[in-house]
Structures are given as C-alpha cells and as structure tokens.
C-alpha positions in Angstrom: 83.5 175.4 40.5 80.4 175.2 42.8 78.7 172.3 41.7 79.3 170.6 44.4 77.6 173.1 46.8 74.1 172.0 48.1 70.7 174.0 49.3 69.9 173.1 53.1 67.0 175.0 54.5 68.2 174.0 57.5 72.1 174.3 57.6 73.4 176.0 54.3 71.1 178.9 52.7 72.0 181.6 50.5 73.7 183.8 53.2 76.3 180.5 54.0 77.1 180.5 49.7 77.1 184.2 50.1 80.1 183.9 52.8 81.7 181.5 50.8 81.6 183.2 47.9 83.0 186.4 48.8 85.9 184.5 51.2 86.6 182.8 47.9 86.5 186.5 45.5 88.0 189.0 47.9 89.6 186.7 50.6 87.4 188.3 53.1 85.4 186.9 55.9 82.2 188.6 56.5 80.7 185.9 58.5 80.8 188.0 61.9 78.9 190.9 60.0 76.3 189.1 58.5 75.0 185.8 60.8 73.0 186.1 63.9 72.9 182.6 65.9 74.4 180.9 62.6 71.6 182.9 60.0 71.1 185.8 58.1 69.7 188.9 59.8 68.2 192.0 57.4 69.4 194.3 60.7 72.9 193.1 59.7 73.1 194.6 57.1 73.7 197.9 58.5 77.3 197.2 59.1 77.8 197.3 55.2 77.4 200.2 52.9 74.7 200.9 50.5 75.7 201.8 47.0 73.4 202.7 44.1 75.0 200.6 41.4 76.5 197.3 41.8 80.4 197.0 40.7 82.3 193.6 41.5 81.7 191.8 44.5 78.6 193.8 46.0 76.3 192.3 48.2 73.2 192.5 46.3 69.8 192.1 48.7 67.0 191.0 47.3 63.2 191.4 49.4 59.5 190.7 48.5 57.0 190.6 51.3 58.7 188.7 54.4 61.2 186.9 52.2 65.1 187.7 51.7 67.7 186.8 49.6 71.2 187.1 48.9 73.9 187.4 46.2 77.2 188.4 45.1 77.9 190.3 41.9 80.3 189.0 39.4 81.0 190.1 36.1 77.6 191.9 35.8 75.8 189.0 36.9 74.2 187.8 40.5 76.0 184.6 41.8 73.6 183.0 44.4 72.6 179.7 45.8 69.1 178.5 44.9 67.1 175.4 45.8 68.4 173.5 42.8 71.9 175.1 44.0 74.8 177.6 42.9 73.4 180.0 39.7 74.7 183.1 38.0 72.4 184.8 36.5 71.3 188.3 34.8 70.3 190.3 37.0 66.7 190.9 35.4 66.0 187.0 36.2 66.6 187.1 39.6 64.7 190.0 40.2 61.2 188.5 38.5 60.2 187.1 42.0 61.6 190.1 44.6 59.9 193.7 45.0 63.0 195.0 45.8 66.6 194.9 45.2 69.2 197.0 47.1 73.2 196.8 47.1 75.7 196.6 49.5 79.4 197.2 50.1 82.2 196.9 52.5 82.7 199.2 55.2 
C-alpha cells in the first residue's frame, strides 16, 4: 500500500508519512497540530496527549541526542517512513537507534 511513498530530506520526512498515515487510519488530519513552517516541531507535540502504553493509532516519538522521529502504531507494530522508505516494524527494532521512546494520543 505504501510502496510508492519516497524519503525526501528535503520535502517528505517521517512527520509528512506520519500525516498521511493517520489521515489514511482514522480519517483525521493532524497536519495543523503537528508542522511548523511545513516541518515537524518536538514543542508540537504538546497539543496531543501522552499515554503510557501504545494502543492503535498512537503517535509514537522516538529521540536520541538532537535527533527525532516519528511513527504510527498499527497492529502492535511501528509504521514509519525511513530512508529506504515506508516500514512496519517491532517495536524493539526501531528503538535500537533512539534513547527514548514516548507515546502520544489525540486530544
């Protein structure tokens, strides 16, 4: 379904797939609660909820030492968009290269 979707440092990171991907799940545009001048901003992130444990379709945050990244959990796995593009993975992969992980949900 998201093969087609492409990495762009530039024009289409993991916060635009994030978007995207919870539009196409929930039918839901979050765009005006997470982009700041057309990119993701940590400080927007206060307009969402945190939660403790994921459940379906929770923003899931993940940080190391001046990097970010986004995701969506489905179906007990993280959907996110990576240089090599769209992945869902186990949760324990993702995390390998972030400190910290935190969730989010809808206000």
């Amino acid at each position: 379904m998201w093969d087609s979707v492409k990495y762009d440092a530039d024009k289409y990171c993991c916060e635009h797939f994030l978007i995207d991907a919870y539009r196409h799940y929930t039918g839901i545009d979050i765009s005006n609660k997470l982009l700041t001048s057309g990119f993701f901003s940590a400080l927007n992130l206060r307009q969402f909820v945190p939660v403790v444990e994921p459940s379906q379709h929770t923003i899931v945050l993940f940080r190391d030492k001046g990097k970010a990244h986004v995701g969506l959990w489905i179906d007990g796995r993280v959907l996110h968009l990576e240089q090599q593009g769209v992945v869902w993975q186990m949760l324990d992969i993702v995390k390998r290269n972030f400190e910290r992980v935190t969730y989010y949900g809808i206000a």
